[in-house]
Structure formats: C-alpha cells, structure tokens
Short mmCIF file of the C-alpha atoms (twelve columns), coordinates in Angstrom:
data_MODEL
# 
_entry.id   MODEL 
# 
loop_
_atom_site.group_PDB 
_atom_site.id 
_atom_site.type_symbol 
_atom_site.label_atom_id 
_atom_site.label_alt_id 
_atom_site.label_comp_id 
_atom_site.label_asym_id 
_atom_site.label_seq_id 
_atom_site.Cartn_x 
_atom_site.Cartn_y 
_atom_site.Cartn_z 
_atom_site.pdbx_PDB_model_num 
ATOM 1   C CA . UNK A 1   -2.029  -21.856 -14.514 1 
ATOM 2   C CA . UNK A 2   -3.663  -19.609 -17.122 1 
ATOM 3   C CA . UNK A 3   -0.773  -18.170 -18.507 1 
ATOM 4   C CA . UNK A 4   1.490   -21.313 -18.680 1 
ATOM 5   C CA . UNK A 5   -1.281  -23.499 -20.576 1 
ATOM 6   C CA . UNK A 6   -1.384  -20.295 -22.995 1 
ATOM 7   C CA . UNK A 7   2.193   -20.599 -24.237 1 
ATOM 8   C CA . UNK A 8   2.031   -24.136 -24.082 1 
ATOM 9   C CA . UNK A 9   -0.552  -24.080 -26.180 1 
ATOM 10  C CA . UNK A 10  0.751   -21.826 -28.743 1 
ATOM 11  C CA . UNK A 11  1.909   -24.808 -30.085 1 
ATOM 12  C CA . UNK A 12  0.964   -24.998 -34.103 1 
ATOM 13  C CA . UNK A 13  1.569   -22.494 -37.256 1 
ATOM 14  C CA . UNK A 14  -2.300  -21.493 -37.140 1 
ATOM 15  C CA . UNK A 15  -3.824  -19.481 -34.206 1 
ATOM 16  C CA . UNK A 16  -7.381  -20.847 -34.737 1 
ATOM 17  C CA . UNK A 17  -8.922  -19.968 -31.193 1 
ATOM 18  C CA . UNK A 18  -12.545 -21.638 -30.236 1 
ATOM 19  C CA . UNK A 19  -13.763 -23.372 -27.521 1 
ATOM 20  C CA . UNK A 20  -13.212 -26.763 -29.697 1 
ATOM 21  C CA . UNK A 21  -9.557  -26.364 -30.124 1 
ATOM 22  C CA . UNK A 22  -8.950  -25.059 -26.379 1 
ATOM 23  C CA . UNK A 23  -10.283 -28.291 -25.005 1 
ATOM 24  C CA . UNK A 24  -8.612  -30.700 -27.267 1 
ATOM 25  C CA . UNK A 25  -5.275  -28.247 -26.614 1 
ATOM 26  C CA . UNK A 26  -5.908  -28.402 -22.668 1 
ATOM 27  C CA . UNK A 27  -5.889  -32.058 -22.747 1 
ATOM 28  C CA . UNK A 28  -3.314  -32.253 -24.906 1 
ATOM 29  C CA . UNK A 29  -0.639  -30.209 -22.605 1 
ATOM 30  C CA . UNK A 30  -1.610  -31.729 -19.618 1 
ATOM 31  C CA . UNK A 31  -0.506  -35.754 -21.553 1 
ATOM 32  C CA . UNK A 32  2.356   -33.949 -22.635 1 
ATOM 33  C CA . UNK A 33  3.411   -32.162 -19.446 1 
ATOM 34  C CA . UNK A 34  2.223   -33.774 -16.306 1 
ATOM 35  C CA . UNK A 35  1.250   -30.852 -14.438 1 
ATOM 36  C CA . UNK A 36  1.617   -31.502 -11.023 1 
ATOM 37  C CA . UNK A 37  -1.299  -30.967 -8.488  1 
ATOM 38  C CA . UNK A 38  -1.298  -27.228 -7.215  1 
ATOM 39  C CA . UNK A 39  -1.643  -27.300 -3.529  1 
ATOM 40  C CA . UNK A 40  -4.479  -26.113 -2.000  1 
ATOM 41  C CA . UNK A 41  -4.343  -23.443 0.758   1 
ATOM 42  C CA . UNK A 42  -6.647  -23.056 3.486   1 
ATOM 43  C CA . UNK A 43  -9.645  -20.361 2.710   1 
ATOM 44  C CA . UNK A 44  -8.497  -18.254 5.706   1 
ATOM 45  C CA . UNK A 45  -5.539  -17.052 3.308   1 
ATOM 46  C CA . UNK A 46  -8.175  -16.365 0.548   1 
ATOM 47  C CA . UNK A 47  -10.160 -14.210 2.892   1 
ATOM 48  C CA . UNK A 48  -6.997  -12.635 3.838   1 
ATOM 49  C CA . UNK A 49  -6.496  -11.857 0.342   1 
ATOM 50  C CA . UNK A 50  -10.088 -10.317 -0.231  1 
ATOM 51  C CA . UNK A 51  -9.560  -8.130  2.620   1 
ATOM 52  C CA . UNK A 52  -6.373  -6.928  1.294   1 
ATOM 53  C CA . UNK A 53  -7.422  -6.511  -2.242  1 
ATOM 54  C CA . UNK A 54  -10.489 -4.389  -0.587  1 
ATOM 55  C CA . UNK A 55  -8.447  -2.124  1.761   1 
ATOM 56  C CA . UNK A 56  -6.309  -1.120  -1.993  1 
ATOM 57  C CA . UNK A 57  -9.664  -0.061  -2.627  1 
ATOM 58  C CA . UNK A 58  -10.115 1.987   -0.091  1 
ATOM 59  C CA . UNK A 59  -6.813  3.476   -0.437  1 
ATOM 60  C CA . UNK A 60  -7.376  4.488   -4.207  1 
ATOM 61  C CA . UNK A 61  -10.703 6.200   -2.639  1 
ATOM 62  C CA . UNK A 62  -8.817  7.665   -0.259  1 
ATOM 63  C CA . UNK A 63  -5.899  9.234   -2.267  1 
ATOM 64  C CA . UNK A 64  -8.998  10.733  -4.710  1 
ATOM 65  C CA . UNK A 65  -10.972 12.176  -2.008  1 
ATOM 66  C CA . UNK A 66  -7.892  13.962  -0.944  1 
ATOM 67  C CA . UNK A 67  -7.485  15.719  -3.842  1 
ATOM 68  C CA . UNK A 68  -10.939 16.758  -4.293  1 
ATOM 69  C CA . UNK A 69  -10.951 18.157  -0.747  1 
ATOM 70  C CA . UNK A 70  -7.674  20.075  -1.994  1 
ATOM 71  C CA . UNK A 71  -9.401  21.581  -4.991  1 
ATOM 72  C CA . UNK A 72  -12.479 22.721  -3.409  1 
ATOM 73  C CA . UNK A 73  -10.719 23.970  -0.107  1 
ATOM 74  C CA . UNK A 74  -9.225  26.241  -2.890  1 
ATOM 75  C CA . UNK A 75  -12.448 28.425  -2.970  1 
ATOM 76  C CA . UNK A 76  -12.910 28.299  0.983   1 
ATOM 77  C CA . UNK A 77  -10.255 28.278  3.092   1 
ATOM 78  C CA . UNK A 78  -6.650  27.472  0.890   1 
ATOM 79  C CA . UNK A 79  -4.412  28.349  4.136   1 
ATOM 80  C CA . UNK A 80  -5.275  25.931  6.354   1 
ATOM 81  C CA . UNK A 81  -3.497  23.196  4.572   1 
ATOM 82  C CA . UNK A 82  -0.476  24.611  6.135   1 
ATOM 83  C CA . UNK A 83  -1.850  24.507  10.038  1 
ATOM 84  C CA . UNK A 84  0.133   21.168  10.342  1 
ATOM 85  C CA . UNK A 85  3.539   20.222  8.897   1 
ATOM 86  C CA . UNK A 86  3.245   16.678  9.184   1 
ATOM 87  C CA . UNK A 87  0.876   14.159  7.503   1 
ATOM 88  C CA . UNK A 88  -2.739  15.052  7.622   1 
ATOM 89  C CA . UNK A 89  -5.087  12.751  9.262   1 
ATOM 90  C CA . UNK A 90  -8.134  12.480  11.594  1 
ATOM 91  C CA . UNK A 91  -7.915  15.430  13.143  1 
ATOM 92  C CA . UNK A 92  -7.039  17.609  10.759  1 
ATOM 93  C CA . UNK A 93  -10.509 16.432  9.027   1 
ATOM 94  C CA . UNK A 94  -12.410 17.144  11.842  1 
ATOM 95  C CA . UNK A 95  -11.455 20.521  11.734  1 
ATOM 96  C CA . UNK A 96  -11.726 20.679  8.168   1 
ATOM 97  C CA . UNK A 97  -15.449 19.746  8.544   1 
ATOM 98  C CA . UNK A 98  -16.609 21.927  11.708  1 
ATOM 99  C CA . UNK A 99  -14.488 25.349  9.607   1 
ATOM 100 C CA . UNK A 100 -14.942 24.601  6.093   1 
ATOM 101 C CA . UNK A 101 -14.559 28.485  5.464   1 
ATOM 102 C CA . UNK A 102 -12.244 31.255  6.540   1 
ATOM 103 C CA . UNK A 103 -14.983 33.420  8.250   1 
ATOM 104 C CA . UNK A 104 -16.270 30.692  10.184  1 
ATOM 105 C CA . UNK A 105 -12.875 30.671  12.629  1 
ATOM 106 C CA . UNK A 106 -12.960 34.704  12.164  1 
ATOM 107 C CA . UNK A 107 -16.409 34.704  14.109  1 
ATOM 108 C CA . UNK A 108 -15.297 31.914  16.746  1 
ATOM 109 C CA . UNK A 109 -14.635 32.812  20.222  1 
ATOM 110 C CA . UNK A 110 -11.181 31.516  21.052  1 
ATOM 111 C CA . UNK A 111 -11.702 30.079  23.977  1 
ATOM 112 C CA . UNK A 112 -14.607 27.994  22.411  1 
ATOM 113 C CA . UNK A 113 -12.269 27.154  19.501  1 
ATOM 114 C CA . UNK A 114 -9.140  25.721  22.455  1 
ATOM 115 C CA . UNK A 115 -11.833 23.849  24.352  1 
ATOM 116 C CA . UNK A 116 -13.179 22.245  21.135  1 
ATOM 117 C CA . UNK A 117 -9.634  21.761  19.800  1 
ATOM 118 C CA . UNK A 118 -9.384  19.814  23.625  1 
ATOM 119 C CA . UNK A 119 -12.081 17.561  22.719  1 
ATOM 120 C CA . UNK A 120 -9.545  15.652  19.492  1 
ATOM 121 C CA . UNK A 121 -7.906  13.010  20.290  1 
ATOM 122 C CA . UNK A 122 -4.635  13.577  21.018  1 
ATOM 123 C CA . UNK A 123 -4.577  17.189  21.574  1 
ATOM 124 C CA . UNK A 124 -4.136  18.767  25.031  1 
ATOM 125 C CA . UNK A 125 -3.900  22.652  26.086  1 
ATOM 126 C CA . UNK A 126 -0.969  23.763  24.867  1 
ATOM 127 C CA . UNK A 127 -1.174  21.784  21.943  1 
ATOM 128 C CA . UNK A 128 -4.660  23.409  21.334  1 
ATOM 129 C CA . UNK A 129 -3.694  26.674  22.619  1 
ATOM 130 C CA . UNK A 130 -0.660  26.667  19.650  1 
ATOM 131 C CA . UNK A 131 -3.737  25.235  16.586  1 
ATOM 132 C CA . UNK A 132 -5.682  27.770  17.328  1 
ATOM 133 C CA . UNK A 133 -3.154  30.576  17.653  1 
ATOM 134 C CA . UNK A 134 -2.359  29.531  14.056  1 
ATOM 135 C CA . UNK A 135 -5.649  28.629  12.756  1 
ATOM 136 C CA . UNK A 136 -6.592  32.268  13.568  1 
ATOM 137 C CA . UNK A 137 -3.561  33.495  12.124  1 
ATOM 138 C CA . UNK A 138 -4.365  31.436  8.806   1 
ATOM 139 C CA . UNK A 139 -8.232  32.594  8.889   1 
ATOM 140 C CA . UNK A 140 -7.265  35.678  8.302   1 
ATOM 141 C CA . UNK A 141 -3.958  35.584  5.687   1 
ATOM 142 C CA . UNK A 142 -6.645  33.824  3.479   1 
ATOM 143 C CA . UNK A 143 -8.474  35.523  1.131   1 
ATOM 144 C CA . UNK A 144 -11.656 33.550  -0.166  1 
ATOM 145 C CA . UNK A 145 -13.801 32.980  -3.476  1 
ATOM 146 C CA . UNK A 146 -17.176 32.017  -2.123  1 
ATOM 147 C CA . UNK A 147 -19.197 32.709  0.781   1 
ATOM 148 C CA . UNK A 148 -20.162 30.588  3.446   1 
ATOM 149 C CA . UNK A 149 -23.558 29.642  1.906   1 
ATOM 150 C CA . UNK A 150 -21.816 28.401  -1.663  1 
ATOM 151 C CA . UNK A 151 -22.117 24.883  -2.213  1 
ATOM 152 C CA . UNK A 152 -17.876 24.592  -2.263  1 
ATOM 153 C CA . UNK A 153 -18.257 24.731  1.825   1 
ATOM 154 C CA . UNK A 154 -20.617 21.480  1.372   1 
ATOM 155 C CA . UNK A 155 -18.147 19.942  -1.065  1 
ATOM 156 C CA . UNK A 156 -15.303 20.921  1.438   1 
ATOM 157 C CA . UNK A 157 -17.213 19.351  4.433   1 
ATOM 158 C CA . UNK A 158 -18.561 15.667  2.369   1 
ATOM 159 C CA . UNK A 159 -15.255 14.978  1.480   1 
ATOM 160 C CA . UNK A 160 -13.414 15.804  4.998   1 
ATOM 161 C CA . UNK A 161 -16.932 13.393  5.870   1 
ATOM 162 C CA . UNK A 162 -15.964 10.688  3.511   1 
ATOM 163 C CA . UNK A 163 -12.156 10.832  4.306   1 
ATOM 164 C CA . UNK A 164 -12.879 10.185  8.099   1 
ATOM 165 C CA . UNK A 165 -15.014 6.996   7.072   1 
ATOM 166 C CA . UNK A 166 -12.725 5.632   4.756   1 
ATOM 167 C CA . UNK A 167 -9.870  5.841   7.395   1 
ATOM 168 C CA . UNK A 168 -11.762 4.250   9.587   1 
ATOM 169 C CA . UNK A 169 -12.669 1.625   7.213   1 
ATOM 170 C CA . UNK A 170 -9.518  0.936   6.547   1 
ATOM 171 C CA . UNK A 171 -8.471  0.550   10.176  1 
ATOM 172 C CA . UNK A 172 -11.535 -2.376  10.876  1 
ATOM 173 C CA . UNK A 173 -10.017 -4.042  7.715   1 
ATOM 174 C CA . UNK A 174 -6.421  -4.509  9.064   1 
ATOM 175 C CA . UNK A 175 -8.310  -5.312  12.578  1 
ATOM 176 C CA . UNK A 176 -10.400 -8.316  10.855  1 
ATOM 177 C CA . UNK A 177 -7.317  -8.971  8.987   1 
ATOM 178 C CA . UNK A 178 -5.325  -9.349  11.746  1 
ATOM 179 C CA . UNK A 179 -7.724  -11.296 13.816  1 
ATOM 180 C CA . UNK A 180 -8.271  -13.770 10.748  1 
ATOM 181 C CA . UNK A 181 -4.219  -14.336 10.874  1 
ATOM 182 C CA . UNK A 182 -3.971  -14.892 14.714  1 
ATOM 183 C CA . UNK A 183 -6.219  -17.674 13.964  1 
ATOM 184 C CA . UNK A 184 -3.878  -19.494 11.211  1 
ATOM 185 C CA . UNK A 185 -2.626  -22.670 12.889  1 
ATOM 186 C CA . UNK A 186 1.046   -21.456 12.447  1 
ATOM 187 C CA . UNK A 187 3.070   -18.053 13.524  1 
ATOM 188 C CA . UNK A 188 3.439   -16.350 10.388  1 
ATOM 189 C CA . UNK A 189 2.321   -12.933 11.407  1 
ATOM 190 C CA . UNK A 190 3.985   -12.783 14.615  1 
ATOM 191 C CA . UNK A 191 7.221   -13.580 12.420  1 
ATOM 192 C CA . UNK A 192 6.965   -10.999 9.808   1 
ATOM 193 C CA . UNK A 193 6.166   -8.800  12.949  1 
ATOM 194 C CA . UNK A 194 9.431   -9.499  13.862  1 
ATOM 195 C CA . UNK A 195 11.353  -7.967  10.723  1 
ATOM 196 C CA . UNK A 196 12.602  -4.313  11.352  1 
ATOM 197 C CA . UNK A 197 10.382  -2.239  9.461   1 
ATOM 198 C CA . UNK A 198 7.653   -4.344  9.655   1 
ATOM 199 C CA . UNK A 199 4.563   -3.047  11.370  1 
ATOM 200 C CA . UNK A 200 1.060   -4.841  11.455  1 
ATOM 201 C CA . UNK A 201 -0.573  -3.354  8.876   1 
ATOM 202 C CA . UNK A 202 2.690   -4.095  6.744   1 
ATOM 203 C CA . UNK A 203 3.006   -7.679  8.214   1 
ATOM 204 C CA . UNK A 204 -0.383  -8.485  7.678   1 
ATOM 205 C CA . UNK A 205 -0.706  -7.499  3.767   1 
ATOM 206 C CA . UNK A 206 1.902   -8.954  3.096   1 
ATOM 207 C CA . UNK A 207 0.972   -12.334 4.672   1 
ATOM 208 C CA . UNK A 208 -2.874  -12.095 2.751   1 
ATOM 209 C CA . UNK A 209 -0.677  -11.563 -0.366  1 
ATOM 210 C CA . UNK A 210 2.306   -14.339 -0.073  1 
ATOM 211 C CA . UNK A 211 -0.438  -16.559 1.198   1 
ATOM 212 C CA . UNK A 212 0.567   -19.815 2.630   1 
ATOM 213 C CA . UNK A 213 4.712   -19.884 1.472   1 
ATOM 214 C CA . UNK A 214 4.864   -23.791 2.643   1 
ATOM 215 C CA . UNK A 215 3.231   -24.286 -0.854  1 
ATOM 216 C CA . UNK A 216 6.156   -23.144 -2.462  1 
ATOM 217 C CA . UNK A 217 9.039   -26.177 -2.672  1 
ATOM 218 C CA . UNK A 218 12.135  -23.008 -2.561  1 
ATOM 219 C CA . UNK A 219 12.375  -19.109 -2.710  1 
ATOM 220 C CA . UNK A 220 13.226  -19.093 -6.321  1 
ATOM 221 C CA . UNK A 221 9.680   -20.186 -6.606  1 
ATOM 222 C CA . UNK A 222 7.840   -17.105 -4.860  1 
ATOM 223 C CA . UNK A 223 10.384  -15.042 -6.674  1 
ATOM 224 C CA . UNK A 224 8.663   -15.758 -9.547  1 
ATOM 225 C CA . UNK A 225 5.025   -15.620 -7.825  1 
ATOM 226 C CA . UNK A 226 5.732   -12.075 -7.465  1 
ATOM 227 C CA . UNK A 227 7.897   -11.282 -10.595 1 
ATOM 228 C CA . UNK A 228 11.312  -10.622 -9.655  1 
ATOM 229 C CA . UNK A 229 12.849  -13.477 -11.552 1 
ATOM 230 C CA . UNK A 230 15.083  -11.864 -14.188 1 
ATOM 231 C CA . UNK A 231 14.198  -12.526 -17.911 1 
ATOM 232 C CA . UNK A 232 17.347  -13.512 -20.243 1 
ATOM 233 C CA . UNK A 233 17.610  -13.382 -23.754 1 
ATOM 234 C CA . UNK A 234 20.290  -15.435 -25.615 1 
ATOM 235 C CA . UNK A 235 20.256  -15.712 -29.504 1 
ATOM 236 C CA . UNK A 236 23.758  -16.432 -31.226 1 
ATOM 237 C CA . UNK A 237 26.787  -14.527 -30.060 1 
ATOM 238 C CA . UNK A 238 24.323  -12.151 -28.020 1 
ATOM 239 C CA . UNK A 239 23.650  -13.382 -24.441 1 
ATOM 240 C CA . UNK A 240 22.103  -10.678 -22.509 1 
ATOM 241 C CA . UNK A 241 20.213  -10.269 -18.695 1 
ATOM 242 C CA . UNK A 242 17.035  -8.522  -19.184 1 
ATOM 243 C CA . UNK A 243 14.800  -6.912  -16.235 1 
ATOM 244 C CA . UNK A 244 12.313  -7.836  -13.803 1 
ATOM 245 C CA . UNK A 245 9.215   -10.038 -15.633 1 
ATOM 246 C CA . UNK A 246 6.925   -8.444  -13.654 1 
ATOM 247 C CA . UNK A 247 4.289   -11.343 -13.913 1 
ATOM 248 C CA . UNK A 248 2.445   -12.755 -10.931 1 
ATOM 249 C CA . UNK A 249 1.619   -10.883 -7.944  1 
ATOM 250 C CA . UNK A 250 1.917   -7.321  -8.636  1 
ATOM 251 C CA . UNK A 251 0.710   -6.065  -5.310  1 
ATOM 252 C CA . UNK A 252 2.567   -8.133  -3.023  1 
ATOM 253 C CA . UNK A 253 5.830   -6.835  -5.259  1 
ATOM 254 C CA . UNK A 254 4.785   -3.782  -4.303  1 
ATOM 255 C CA . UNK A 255 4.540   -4.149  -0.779  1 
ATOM 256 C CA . UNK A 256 8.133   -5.495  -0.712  1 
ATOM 257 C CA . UNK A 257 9.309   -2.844  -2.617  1 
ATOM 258 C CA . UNK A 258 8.316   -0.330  -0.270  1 
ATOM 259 C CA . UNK A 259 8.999   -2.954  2.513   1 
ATOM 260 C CA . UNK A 260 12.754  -2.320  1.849   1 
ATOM 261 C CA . UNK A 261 12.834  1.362   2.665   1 
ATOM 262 C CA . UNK A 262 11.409  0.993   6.076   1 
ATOM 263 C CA . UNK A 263 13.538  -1.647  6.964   1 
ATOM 264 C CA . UNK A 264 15.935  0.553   5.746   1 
ATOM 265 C CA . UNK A 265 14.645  3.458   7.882   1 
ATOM 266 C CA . UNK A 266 14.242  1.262   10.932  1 
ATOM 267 C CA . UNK A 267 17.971  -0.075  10.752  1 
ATOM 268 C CA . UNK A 268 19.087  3.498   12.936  1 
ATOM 269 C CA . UNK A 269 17.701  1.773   16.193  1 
ATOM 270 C CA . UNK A 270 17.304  -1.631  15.057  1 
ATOM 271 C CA . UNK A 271 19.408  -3.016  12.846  1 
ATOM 272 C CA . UNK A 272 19.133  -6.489  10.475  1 
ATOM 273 C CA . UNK A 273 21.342  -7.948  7.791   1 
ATOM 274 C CA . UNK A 274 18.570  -7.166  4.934   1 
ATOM 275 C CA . UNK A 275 19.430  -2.980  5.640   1 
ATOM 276 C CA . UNK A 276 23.166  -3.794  5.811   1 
ATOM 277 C CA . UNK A 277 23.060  -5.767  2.482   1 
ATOM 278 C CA . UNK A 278 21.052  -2.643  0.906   1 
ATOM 279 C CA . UNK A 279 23.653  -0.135  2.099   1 
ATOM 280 C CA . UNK A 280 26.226  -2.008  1.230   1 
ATOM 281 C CA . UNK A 281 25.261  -2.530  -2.693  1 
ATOM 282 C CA . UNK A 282 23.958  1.367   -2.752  1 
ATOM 283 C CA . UNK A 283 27.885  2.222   -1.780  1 
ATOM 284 C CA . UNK A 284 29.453  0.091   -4.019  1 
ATOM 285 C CA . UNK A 285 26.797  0.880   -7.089  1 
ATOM 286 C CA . UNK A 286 28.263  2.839   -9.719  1 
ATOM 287 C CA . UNK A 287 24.374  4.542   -10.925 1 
ATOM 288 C CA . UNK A 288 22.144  6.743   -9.528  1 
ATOM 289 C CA . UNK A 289 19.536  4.822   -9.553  1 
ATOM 290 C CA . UNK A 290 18.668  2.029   -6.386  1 
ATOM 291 C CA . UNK A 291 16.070  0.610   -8.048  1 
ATOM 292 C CA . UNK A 292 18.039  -2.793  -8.486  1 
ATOM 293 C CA . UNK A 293 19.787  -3.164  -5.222  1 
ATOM 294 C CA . UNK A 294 16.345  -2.879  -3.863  1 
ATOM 295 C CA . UNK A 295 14.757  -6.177  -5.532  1 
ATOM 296 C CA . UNK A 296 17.792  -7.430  -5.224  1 
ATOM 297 C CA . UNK A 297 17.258  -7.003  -1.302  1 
ATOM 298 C CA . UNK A 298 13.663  -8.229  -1.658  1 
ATOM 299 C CA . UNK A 299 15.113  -11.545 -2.899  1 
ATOM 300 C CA . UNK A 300 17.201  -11.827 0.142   1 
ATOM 301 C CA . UNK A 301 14.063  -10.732 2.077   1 
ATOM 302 C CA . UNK A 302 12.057  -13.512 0.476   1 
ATOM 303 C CA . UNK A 303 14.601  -15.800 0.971   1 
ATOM 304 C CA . UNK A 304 14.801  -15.183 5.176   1 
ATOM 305 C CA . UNK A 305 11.231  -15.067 5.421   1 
ATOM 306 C CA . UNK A 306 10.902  -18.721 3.784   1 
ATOM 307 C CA . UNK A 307 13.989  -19.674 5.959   1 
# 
C-alpha cells in the first residue's frame, strides 16, 4: 500500500528522498512490520473497474456537452428547452438535431412534424399530437440571434450528435459490465439487485468499485477502503472525533452516498431497514444538515451487503 509504506517510512529527523533511501526504507518496513500478503482478486473485477472508471468518463463528457448545447441553443432556438418538463434525453436530442432553429418548425407542415414525432421511440399520436402543438407554440414565442445558415445551428446540431453517442455509449458499457458480472462465479450482482433502490446500472458500479468484498476479513475494513472511517484526534485533556478521512475509494463513496437517497426514495413501495434507520436519525437529529446520518447509513449499508 502506497500510502501506508509512506508514513511508515517517515521514520527519521531528515527527509532525504532518492531512490537509494526508498529501497533500503521499503525493506526496512516490511522486517519491521510483516505486511501480510494482499489478496489477489480475479481480473474480471479489474475489468469491471476499467469499465466503470470509463463510463465516469463519459459522464463528465456528457454533463459538458450539455451545457454547450445550452449556450449555443441560446442564439437558435432558447424556448425549446421548455417543450418537456422532465429530464431531457434521447428524444429530446433528436429533435434538437432535425430543428436546430426556430424557423425551421415555423416552415414545417404539421402533419409532417406528428408523423415524424411518431417515428421516436416512445411517442404515439396523442403524445405527438401534444409535442408538436407546443413545439409550434415555442417556435414562435422565440425570438432568435442568427439565421439558419450561422454556424450556431451546426454547433446546436454536433452537440445534440455527440450527446446521442455518448448515451449510447454509456448504455453498451453497463451492458458489457453487466455481462462481465453474470459471469463472476458467485451472485453478487443479483444481490445488490436486490437492495431497494438499487437498479443495474447502480448495482453494477458499485460491484466494479467494491470489487471482490471476500478480500476484506470485516466491514470496518471496506469502511476504510472507501473512507468513511472517522479520524480522532486526542492530545492531553482534548479528545475530540474528527470527520470522514476521505482516503481510498472516492468513487465508490460516492456511489453510496447517492445510493442512500434512492433507497430512501424507494422505501414508499418497498421498504428495508437501511431507509428506516435513515429516517429515524434525520427525526431525532438536532441540525439541518443530513450529511452524517447518511454515511452513517452507508456503514450500515456496507455492513448488510458483507453480511
């Protein structure tokens, strides 16, 4: 471990550092300590890992293309961010990318527009009938910068292009990642499937992250993988809890952060004892804040998924 053999080797008054003194050092801890043998896991977990590490890529793409398609849809066609209320995806790109400007939709017959509208997935008549009803609408509330032959219309339409690819990068990622943990010997994913709250994409990054938990000898263990494990500090009189150490495994602590909310959310139609300990502590906390109660519930999270 990197960052163990570093304080163990902060060792003497001088902090001479070359590659003469980090070998002698290195064999010095490891008379002194005994390290024992890490235990190897089996490379389907560190392909599991890649893949996860590679669809946070994506995501970070993803989240930037988004808000260059905001800015230049500023120029073009600024209303029709409001033609649906919910989250934008696929569709809403597509339509992005065949009316990246206002006038566009104004010179569209309608009944072309509801039988194109027809041809998403997902969206029947009267579904299509309503979008275009208030695409129309939107078409002509906005008022635009550029014309239709202004390179902000090509901006507009690469990145509605390059957030349709990324999504559906993304979604062969979690499909190889999935297939890769079906093959495991064990049952892992089909367990963490099995948490309320837990879908597959969840299940499955979290599992690439954890890795293989029969490594770990008790909970306390991964706690600490993932940097939960409270820091104290005691000098004198003063002995005082300090927060989270936030080493290790900053993505999978992430995961279970958010994990906790939609176990949380899910507990209205399927409830488990990990959503009644959370509301529990967030009616008995005295602060504002739920930042706490939720690693605390992440330990107790850990702690079943071990069990």
């Amino acid at each position: 471990n990197p960052l163990k053999a570093k304080k163990e080797m902060d060792m003497g008054l001088r902090h001479n550092k070359t590659d003469k003194t980090d070998a002698y050092h290195l064999a010095l801890i490891q008379r002194l300590y005994h390290h024992p043998i890490n235990q190897l896991q089996s490379q389907t977990y560190k392909q599991l890992n890649a893949l996860s590490r590679f669809y946070d890529q994506l995501t970070a793409d993803l989240v930037m293309a988004k808000n260059r398609l905001h800015q230049a849809l500023q120029s073009t066609f600024p209303e029709i961010e409001n033609l649906f209320s919910s989250a934008k995806g696929k569709n809403y790109w597509q339509i992005v990318v065949r009316y990246p400007h206002c006038d566009l939709v104004r010179r569209e017959d309608k009944k072309q527009l509801i039988n194109w509208l027809m041809s998403l997935k997902g969206i029947a008549f009267k579904h299509a009938l309503r979008t275009a009803d208030k695409l129309i609408e939107l078409a002509y509330q906005a008022y635009q910068v550029v014309s239709c032959s202004s390179i902000e219309v090509e901006q507009v339409q690469y990145y509605a292009h390059r957030l349709l690819n990324l999504s559906d990068q993304r979604e062969n990622l979690i499909a190889r990642m999935v297939k890769l943990a079906k093959s495991l010997p064990n049952h892992d994913l089909e367990n963490l499937e099995s948490i309320p709250g837990f879908a597959q994409t969840t299940a499955v990054r979290v599992l690439a992250e954890l890795g293989d938990l029969r490594r770990f000898s008790n909970p306390n263990k991964i706690n600490a993988f993932i940097g939960i494990d409270p820091g104290r500090y005691q000098s004198g009189e003063m002995d005082s809890n300090l927060s989270i150490t936030k080493h290790g495994n900053a993505v999978a602590r992430k995961l279970l952060y958010r994990a906790i909310g939609q176990i949380d959310n899910a507990a209205k139609t399927n409830p488990c004892h990990i959503a009644d300990y959370y509301e529990s502590k967030k009616l008995s906390s005295q602060t504002k804040g739920f930042k706490k109660i939720a690693i605390a519930s992440i330990h107790k999270l850990i702690r079943t998924i071990y069990a």
